[in-house]
Structures are given as C-alpha cells and as structure tokens.
PyMOL CGO cylinders between C-alpha atoms (Angstrom):
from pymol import cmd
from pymol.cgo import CYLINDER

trace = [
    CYLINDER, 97.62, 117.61, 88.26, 97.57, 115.42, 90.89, 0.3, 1, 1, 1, 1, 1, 1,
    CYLINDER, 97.57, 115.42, 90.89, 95.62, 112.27, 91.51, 0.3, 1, 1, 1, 1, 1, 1,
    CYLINDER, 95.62, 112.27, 91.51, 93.63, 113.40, 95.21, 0.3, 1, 1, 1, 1, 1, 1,
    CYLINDER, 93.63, 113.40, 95.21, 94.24, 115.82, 98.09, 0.3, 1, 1, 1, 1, 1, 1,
    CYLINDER, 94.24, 115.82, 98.09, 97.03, 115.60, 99.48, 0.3, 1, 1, 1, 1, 1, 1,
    CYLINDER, 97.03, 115.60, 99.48, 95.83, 115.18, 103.21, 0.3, 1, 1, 1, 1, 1, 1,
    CYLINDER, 95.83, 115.18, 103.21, 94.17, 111.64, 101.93, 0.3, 1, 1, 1, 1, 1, 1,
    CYLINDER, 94.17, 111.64, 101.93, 97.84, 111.03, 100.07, 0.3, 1, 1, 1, 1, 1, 1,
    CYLINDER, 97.84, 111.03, 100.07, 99.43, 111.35, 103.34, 0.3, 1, 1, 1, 1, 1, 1,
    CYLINDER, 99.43, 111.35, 103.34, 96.78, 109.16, 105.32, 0.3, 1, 1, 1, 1, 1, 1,
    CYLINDER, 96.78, 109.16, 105.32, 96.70, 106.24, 101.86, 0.3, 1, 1, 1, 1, 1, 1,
    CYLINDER, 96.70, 106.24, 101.86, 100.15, 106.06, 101.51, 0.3, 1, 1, 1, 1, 1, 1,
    CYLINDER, 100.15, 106.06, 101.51, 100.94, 103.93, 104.66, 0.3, 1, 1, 1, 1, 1, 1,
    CYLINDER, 100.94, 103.93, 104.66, 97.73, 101.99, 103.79, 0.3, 1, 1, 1, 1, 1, 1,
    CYLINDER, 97.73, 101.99, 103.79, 99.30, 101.56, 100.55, 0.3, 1, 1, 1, 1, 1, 1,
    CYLINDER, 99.30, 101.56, 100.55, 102.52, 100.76, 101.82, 0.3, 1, 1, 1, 1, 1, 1,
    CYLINDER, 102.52, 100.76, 101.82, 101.30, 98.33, 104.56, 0.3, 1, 1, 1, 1, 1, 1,
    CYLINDER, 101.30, 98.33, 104.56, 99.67, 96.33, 101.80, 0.3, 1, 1, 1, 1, 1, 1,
    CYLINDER, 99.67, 96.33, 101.80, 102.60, 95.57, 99.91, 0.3, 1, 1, 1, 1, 1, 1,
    CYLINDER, 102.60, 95.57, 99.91, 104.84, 94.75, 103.00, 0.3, 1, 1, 1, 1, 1, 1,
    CYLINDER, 104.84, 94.75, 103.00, 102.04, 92.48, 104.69, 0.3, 1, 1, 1, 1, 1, 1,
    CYLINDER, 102.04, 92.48, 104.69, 101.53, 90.67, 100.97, 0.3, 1, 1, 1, 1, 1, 1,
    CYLINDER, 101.53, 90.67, 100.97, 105.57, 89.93, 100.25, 0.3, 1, 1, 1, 1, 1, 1,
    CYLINDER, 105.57, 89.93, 100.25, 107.13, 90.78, 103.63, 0.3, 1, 1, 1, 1, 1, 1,
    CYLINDER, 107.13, 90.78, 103.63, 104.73, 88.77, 106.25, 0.3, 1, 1, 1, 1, 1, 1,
    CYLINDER, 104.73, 88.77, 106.25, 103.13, 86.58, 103.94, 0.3, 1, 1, 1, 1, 1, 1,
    CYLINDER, 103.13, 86.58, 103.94, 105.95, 85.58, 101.64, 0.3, 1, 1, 1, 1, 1, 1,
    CYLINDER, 105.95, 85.58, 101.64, 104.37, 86.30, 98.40, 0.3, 1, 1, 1, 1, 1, 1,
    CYLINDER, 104.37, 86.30, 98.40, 106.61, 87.08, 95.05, 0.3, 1, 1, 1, 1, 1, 1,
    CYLINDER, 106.61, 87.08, 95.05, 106.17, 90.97, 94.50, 0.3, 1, 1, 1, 1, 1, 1,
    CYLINDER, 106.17, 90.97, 94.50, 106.06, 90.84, 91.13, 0.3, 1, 1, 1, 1, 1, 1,
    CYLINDER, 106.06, 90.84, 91.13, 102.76, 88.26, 91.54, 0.3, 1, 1, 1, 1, 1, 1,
    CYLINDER, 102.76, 88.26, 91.54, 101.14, 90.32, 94.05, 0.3, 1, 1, 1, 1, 1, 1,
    CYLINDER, 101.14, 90.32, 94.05, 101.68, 93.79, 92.06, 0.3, 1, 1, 1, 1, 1, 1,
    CYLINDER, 101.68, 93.79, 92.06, 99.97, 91.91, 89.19, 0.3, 1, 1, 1, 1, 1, 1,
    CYLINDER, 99.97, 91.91, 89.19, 97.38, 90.84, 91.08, 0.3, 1, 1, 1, 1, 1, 1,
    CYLINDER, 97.38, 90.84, 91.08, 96.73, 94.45, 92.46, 0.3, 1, 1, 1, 1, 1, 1,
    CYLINDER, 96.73, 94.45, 92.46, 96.49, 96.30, 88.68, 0.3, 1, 1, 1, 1, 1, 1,
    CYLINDER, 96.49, 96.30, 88.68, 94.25, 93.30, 87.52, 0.3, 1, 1, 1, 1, 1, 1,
    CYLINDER, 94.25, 93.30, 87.52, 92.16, 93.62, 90.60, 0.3, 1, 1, 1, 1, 1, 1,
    CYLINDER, 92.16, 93.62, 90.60, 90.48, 96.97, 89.95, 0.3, 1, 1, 1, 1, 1, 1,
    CYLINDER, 90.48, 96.97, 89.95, 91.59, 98.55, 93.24, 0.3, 1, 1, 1, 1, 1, 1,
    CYLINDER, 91.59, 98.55, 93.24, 94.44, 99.98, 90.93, 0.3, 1, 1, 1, 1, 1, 1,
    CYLINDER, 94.44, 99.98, 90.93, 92.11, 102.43, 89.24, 0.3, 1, 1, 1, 1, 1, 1,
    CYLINDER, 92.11, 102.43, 89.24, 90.03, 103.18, 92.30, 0.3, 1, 1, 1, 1, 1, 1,
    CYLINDER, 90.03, 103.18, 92.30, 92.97, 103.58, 94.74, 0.3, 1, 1, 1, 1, 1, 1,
    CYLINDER, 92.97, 103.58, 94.74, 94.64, 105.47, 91.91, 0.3, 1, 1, 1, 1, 1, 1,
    CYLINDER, 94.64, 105.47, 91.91, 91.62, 108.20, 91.52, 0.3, 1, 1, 1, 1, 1, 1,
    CYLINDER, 91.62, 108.20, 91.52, 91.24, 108.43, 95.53, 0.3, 1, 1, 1, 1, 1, 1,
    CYLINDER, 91.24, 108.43, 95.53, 88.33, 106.21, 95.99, 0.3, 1, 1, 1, 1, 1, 1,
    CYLINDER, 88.33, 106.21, 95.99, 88.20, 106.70, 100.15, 0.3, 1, 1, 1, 1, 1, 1,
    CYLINDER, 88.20, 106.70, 100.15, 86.94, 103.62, 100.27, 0.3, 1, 1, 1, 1, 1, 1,
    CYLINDER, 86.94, 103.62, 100.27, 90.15, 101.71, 99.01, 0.3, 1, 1, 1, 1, 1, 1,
    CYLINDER, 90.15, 101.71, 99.01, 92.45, 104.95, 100.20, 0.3, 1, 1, 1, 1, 1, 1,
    CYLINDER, 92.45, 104.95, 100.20, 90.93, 105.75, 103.52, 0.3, 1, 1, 1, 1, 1, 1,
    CYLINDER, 90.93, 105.75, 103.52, 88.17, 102.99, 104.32, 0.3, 1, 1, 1, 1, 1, 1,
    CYLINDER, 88.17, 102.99, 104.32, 90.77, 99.82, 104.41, 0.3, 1, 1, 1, 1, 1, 1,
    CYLINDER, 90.77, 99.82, 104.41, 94.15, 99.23, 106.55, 0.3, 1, 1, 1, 1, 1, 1,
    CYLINDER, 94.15, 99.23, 106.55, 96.93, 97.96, 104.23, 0.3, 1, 1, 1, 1, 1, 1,
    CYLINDER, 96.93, 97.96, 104.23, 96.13, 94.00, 105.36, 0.3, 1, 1, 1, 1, 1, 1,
    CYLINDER, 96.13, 94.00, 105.36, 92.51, 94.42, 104.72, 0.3, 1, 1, 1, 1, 1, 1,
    CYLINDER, 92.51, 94.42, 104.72, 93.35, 95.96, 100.57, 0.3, 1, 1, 1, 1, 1, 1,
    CYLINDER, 93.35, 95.96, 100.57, 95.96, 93.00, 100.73, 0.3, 1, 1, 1, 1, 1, 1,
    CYLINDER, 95.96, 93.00, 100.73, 93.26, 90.41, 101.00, 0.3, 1, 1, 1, 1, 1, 1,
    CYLINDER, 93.26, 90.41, 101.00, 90.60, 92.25, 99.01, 0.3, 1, 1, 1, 1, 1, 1,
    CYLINDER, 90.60, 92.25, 99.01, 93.54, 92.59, 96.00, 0.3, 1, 1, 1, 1, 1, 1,
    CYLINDER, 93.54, 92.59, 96.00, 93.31, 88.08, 96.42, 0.3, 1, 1, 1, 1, 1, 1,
    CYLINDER, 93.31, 88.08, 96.42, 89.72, 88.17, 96.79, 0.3, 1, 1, 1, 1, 1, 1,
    CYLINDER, 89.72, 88.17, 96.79, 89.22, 90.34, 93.37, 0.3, 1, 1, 1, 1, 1, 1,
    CYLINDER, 89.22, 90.34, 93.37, 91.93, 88.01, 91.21, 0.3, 1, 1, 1, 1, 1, 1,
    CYLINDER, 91.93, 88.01, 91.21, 90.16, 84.49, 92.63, 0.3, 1, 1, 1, 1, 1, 1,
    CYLINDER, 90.16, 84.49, 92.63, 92.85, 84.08, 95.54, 0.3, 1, 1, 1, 1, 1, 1,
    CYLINDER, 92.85, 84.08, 95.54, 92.81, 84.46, 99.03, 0.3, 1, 1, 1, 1, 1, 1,
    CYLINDER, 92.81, 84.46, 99.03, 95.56, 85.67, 101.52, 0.3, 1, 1, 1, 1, 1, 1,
    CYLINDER, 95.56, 85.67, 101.52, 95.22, 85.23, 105.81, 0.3, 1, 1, 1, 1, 1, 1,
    CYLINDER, 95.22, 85.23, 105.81, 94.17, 88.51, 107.13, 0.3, 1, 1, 1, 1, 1, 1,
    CYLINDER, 94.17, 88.51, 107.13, 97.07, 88.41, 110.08, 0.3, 1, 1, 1, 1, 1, 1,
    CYLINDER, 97.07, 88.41, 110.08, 95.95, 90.55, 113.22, 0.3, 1, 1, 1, 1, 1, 1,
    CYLINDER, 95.95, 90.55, 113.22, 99.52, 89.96, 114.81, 0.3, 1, 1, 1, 1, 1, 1,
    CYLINDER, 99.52, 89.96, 114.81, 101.36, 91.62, 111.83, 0.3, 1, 1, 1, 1, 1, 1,
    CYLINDER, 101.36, 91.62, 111.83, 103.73, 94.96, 113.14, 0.3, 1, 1, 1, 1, 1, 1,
    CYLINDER, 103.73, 94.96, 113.14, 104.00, 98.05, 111.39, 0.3, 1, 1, 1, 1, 1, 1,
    CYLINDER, 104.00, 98.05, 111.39, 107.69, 98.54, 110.10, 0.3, 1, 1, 1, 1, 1, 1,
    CYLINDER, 107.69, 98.54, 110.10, 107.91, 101.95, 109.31, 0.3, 1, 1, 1, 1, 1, 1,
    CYLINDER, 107.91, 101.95, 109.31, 111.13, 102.41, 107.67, 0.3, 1, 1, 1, 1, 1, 1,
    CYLINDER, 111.13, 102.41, 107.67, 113.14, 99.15, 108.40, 0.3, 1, 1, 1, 1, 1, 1,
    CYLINDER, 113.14, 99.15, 108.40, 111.17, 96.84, 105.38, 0.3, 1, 1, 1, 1, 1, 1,
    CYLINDER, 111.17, 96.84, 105.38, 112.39, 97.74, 101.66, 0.3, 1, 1, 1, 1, 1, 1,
    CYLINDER, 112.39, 97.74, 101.66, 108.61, 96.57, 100.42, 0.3, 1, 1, 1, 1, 1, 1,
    CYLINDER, 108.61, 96.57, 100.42, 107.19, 98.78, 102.98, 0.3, 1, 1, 1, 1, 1, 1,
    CYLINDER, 107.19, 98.78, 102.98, 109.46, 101.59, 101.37, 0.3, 1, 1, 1, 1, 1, 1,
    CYLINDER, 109.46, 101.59, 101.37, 109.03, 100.77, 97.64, 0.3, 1, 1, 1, 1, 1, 1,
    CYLINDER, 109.03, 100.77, 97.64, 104.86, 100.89, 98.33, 0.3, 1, 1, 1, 1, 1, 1,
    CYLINDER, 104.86, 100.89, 98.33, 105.39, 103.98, 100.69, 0.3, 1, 1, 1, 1, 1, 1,
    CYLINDER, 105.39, 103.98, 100.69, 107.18, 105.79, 97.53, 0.3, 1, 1, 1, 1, 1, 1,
    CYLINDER, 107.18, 105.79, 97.53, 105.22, 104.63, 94.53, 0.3, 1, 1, 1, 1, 1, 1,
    CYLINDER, 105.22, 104.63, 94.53, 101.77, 105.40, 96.37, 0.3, 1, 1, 1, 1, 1, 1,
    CYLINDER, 101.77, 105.40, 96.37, 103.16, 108.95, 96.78, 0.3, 1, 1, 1, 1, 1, 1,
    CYLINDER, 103.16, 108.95, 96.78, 104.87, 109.19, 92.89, 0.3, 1, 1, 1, 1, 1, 1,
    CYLINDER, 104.87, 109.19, 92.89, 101.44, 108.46, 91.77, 0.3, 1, 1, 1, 1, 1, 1,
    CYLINDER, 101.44, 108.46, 91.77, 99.89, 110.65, 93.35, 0.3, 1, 1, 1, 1, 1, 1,
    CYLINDER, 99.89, 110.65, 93.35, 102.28, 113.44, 92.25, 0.3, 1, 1, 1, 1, 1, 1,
    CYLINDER, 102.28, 113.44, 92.25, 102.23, 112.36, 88.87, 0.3, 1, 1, 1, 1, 1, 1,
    CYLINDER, 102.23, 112.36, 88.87, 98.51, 111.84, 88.74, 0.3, 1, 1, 1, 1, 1, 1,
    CYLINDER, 98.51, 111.84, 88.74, 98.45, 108.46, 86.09, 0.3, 1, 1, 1, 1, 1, 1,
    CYLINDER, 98.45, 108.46, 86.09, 97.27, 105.43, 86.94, 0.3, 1, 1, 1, 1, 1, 1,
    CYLINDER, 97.27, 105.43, 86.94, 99.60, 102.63, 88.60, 0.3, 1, 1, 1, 1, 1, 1,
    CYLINDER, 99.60, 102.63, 88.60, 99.93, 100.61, 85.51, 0.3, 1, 1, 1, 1, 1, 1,
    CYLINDER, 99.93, 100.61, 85.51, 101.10, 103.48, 83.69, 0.3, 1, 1, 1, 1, 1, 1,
    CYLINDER, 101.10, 103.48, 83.69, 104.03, 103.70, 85.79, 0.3, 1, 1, 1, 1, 1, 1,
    CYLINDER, 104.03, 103.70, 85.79, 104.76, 100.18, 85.59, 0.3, 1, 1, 1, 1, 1, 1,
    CYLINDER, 104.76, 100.18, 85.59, 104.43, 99.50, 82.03, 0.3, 1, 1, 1, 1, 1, 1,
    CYLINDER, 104.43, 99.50, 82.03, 106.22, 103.06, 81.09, 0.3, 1, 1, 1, 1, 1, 1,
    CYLINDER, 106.22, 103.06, 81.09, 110.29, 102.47, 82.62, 0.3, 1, 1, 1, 1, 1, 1,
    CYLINDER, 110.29, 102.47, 82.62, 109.29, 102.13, 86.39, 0.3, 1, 1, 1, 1, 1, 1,
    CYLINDER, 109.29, 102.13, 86.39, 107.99, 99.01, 87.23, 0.3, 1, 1, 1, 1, 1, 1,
    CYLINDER, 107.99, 99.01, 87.23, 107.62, 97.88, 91.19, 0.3, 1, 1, 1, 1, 1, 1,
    CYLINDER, 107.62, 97.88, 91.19, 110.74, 95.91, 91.14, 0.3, 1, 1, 1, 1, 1, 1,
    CYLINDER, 110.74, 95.91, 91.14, 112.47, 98.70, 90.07, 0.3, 1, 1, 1, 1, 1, 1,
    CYLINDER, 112.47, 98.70, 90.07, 111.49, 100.78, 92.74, 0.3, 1, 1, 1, 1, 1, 1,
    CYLINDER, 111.49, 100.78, 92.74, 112.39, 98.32, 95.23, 0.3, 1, 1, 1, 1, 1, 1,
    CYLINDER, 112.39, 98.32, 95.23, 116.14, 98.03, 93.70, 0.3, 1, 1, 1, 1, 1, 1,
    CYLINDER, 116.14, 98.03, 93.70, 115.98, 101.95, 94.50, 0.3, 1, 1, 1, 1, 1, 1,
    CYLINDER, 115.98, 101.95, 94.50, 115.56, 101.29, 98.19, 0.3, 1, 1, 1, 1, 1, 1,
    CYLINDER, 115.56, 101.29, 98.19, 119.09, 101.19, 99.05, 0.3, 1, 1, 1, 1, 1, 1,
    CYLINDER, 119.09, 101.19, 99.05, 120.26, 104.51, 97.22, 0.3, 1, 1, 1, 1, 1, 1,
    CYLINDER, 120.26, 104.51, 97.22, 116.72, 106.41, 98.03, 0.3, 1, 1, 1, 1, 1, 1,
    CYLINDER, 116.72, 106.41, 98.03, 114.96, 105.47, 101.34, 0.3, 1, 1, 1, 1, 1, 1,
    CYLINDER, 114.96, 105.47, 101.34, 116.66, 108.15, 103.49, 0.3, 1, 1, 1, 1, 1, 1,
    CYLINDER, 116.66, 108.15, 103.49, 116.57, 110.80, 100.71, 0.3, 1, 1, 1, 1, 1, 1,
    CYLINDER, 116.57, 110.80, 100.71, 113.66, 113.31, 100.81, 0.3, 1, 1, 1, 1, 1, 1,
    CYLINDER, 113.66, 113.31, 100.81, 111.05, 113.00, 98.53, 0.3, 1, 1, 1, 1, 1, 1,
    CYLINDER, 111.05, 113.00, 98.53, 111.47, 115.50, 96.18, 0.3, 1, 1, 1, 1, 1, 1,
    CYLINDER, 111.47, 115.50, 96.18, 115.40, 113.62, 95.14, 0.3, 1, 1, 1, 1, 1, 1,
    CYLINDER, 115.40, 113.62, 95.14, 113.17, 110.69, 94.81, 0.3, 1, 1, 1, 1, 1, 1,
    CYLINDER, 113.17, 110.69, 94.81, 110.58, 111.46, 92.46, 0.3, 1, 1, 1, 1, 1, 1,
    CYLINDER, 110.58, 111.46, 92.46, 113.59, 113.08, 90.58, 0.3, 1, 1, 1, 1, 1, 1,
    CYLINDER, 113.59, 113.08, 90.58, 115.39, 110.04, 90.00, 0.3, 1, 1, 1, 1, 1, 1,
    CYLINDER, 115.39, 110.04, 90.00, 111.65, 108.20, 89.62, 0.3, 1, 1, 1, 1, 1, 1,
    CYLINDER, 111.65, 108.20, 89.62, 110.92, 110.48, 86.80, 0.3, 1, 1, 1, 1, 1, 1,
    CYLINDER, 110.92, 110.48, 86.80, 114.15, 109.57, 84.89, 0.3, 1, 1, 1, 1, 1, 1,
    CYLINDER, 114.15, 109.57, 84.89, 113.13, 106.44, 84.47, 0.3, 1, 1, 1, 1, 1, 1,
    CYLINDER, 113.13, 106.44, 84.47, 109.10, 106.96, 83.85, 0.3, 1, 1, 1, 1, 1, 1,
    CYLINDER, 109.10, 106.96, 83.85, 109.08, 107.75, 80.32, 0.3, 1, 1, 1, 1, 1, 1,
    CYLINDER, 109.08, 107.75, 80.32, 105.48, 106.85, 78.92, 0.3, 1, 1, 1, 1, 1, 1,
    CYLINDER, 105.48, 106.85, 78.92, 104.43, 106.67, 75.72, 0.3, 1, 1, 1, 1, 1, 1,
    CYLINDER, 104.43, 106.67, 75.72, 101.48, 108.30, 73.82, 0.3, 1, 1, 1, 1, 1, 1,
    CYLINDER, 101.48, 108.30, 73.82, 98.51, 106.97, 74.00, 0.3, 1, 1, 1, 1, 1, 1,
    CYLINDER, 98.51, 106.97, 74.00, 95.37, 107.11, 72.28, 0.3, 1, 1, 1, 1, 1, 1,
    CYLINDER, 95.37, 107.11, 72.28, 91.72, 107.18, 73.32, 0.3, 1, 1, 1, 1, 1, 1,
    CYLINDER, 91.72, 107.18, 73.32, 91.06, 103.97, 72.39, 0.3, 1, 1, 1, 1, 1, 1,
    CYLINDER, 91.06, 103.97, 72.39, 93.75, 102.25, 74.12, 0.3, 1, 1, 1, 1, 1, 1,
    CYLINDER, 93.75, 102.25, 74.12, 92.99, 104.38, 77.26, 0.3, 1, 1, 1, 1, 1, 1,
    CYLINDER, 92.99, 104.38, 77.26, 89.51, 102.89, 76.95, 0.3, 1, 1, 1, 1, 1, 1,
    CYLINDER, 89.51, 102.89, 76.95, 90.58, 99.40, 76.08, 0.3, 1, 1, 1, 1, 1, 1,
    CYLINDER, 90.58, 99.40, 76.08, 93.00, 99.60, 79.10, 0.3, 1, 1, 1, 1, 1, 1,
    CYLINDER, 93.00, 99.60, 79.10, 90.24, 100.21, 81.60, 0.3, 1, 1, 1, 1, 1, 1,
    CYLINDER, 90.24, 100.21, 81.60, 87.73, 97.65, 79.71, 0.3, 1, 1, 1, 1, 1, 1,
    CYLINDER, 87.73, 97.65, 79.71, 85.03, 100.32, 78.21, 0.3, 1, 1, 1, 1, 1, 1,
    CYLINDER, 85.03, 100.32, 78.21, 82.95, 99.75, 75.11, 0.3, 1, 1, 1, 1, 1, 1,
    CYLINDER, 82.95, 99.75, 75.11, 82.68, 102.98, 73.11, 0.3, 1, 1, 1, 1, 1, 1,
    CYLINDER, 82.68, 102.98, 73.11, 78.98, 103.07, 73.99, 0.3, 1, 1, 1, 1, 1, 1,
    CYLINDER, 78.98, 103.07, 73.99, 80.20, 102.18, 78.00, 0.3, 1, 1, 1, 1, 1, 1,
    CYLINDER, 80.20, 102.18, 78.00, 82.94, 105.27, 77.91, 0.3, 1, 1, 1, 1, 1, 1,
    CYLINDER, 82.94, 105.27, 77.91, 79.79, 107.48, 76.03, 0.3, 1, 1, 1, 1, 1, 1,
    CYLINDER, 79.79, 107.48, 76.03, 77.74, 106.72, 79.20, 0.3, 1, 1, 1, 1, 1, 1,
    CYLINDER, 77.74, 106.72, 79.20, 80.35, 107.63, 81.53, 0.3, 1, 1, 1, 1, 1, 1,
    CYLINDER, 80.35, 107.63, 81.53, 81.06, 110.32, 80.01, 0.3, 1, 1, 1, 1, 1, 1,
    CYLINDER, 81.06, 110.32, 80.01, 78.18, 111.77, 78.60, 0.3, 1, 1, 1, 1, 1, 1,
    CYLINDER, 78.18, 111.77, 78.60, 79.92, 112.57, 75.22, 0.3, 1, 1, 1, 1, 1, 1,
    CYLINDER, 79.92, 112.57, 75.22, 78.32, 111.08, 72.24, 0.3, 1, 1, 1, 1, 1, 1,
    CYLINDER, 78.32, 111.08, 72.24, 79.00, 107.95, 71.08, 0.3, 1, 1, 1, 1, 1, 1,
    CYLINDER, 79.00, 107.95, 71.08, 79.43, 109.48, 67.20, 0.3, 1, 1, 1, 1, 1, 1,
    CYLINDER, 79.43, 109.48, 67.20, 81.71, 111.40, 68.64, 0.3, 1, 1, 1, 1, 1, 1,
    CYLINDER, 81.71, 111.40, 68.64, 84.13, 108.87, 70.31, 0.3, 1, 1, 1, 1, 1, 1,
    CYLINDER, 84.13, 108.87, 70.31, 84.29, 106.87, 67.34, 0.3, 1, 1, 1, 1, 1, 1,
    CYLINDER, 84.29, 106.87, 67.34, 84.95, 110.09, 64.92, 0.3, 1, 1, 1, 1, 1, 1,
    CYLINDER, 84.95, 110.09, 64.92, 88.05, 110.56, 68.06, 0.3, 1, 1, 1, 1, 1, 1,
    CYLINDER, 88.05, 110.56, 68.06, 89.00, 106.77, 67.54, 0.3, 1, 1, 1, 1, 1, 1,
    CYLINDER, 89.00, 106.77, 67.54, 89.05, 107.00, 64.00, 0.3, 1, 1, 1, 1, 1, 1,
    CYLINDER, 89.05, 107.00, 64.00, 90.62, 110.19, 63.62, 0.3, 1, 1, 1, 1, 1, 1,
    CYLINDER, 90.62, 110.19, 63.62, 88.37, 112.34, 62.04, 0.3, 1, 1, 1, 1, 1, 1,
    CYLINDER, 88.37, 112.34, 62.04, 87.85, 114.33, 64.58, 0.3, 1, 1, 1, 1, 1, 1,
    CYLINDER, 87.85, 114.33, 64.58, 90.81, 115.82, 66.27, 0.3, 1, 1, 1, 1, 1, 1,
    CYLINDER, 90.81, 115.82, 66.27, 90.61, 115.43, 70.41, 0.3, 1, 1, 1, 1, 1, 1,
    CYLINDER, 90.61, 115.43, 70.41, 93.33, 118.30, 71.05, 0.3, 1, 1, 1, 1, 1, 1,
    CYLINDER, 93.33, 118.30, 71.05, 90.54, 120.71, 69.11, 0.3, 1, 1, 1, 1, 1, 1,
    CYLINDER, 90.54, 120.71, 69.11, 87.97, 119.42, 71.07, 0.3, 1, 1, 1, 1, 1, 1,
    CYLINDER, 87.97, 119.42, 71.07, 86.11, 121.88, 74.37, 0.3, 1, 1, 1, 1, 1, 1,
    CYLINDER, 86.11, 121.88, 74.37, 87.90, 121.89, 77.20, 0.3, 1, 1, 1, 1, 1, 1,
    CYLINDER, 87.90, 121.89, 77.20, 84.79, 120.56, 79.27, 0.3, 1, 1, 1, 1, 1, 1,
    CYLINDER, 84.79, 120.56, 79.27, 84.52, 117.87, 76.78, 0.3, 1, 1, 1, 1, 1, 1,
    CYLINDER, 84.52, 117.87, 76.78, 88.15, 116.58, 77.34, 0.3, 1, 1, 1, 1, 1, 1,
    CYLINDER, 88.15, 116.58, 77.34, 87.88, 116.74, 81.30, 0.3, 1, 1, 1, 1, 1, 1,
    CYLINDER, 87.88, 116.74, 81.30, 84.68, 114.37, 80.75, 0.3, 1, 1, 1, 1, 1, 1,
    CYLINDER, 84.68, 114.37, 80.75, 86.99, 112.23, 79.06, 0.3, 1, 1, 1, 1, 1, 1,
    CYLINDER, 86.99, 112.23, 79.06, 89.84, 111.98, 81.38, 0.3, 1, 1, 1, 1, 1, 1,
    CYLINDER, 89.84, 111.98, 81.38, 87.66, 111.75, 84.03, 0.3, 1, 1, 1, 1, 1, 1,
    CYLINDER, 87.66, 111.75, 84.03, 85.90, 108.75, 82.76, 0.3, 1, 1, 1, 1, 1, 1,
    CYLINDER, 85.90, 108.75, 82.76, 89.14, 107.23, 81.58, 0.3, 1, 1, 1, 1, 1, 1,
    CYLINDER, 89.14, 107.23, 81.58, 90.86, 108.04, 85.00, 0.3, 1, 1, 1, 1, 1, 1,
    CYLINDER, 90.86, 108.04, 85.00, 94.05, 109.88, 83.12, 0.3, 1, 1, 1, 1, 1, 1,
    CYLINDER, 94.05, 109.88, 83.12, 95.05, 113.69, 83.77, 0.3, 1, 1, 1, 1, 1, 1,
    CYLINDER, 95.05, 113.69, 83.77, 93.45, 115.50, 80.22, 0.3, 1, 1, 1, 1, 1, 1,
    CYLINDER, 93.45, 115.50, 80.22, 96.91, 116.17, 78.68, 0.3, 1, 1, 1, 1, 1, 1,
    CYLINDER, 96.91, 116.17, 78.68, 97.45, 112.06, 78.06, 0.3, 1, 1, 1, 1, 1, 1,
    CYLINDER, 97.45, 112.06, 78.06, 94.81, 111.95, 76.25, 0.3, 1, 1, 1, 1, 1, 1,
    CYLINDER, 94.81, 111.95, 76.25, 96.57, 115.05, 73.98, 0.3, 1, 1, 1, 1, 1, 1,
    CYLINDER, 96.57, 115.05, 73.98, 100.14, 114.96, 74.98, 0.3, 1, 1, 1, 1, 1, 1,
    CYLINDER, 100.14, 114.96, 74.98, 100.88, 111.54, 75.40, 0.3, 1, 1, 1, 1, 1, 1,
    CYLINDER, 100.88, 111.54, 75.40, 101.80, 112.22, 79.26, 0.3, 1, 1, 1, 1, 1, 1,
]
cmd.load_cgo(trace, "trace")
C-alpha cells in the first residue's frame, strides 16, 4: 500500500529532495542533525501521509526552514540557491528515500530506525544514483528490516494518549486498552476497525498485525 498518489510522489519528491540538499549542501548543516530535526519536527508524519500542504504547498527551502522553525532553530531561507538535479549526493539520497517511502508506505522514522538510516542511503549514492529505481528500492529493501510493533508503541511513537488515539479513531477507548493489554486480539478484529487504526496511527494496517 502506498503512502499517496503517485502524481503528488512525483511532484514531493524534488521538494523533498531540495530540502535536504539546501539544509546540508548550501547551508552546511550535519545530515544526521538535520534528519533528526525533520522526524522530531512533525512534518515527518504529515509529509509521510501526503499532507499537500508539506508535499505540494512548500518548495524544498521553505520545509527546510519550517523543519528549524518546528525543533526551536532557524535556518536562512536562500533565494539564490540552484537546483542540482543529479550532480549533489544529498539531493540524491532525499530524491530516493522520499520515493522508498512512498513505495513502502511507513513512516520516515520507520525506515531509519529499522536498517536504513539517511546516512546509509547517502553511502549508496555512488553504487545507486544512475541505477533505475526499481534496482534501488531492491537493494533499499535488503537493508530495511523492521521489527514488530505493537499498538501501543505505534501510539507512543506518534505521542497519543489511549483516550487521544480513541478520538482519532473513533474506536473505543475499552477497546484500545483490551488491544494494549492483550486481551483482545487486533488481527481478529473488523477490517474497518483496523483501517481506523492505521489511519490514525499513520502505518499501512498489516504493521499493526504483521509487524511490517
């Protein structure tokens, strides 16, 4: 299941991928700093679900300084900065990971946390850049290998209370916690009532059962 259509994919990924460039190429920050900055900023989970306001509604400088303004920093917004199409590595490594999660449809900080984190996908620049996308997100998924994970971290991850992820999701709150506690089995639960979930969580339903 993928995250969005793919037409806003194809418009968001240079977006994405100008934001990362602009942050470490033009503005000289550490990418490691900057990619934390952009899952703790909450542009992760919104860019991630195909918010068009994040995806569509901001070039890749503007996200860049909203992903400082969120995380109590600031960064220049540069008018003068070039596009570099294919001749930055950072431009490449955002260009590719905005498109593997997509494809994949799990948030960013799954990816990173789970075997591929961003600096790993830049050290694939050299080997990958001029492949086609399909060898890439072969060699990306040998290295993504997440873990299971239950409802409640899924919640904890995205900072819901049980009775916040209830509201969301307009499943009862008795019902959450029998999930959390396991007396209640999620894989046996209605199909509508797991899609309420995932939606709410921002995971594809089969996480939430199959540890994807």
């Amino acid at each position: 299941m993928h995250a969005y259509d793919k037409d806003m994919m194809l418009s968001a990924r240079d977006n994405f991928a100008v934001m990362i460039d602009y942050a470490v190429t033009w503005c000289g920050k550490d990418l490691r700093e900057f990619y934390n900055r952009f899952l703790g900023s909450l542009i992760d989970i919104a860019f991630g679900i195909g918010h068009p306001k994040f995806t569509l509604g901001m070039s890749g400088i503007e996200l860049a300084g909203r992903v400082y303004e969120n995380t109590g920093g600031e960064l220049p917004l540069d008018g003068s900065y070039r596009f570099p199409y294919a001749d930055s590595s950072y431009y490449w490594t955002g260009w590719a990971l905005c498109q593997y999660q997509w494809y994949k449809g799990v948030p960013f900080a799954s990816i990173d946390r789970n075997g591929l984190p961003v600096e790993k996908i830049h050290e694939l620049f050299h080997p990958l850049h001029e492949a086609d996308i399909t060898k890439v997100f072969d060699v990306f998924d040998t290295c993504y290998r997440p873990r299971a994970r239950s409802l409640k971290e899924c919640r904890k991850a995205i900072g819901l209370t049980q009775a916040a992820l209830a509201g969301r999701s307009d499943v009862s709150l008795r019902m959450i916690r029998a999930y959390e506690q396991g007396t209640q089995d999620l894989s046996r639960a209605e199909a509508s009532t797991l899609l309420r979930l995932s939606r709410a969580l921002c995971v594809p339903p089969e996480r939430l059962v199959e540890g994807l």
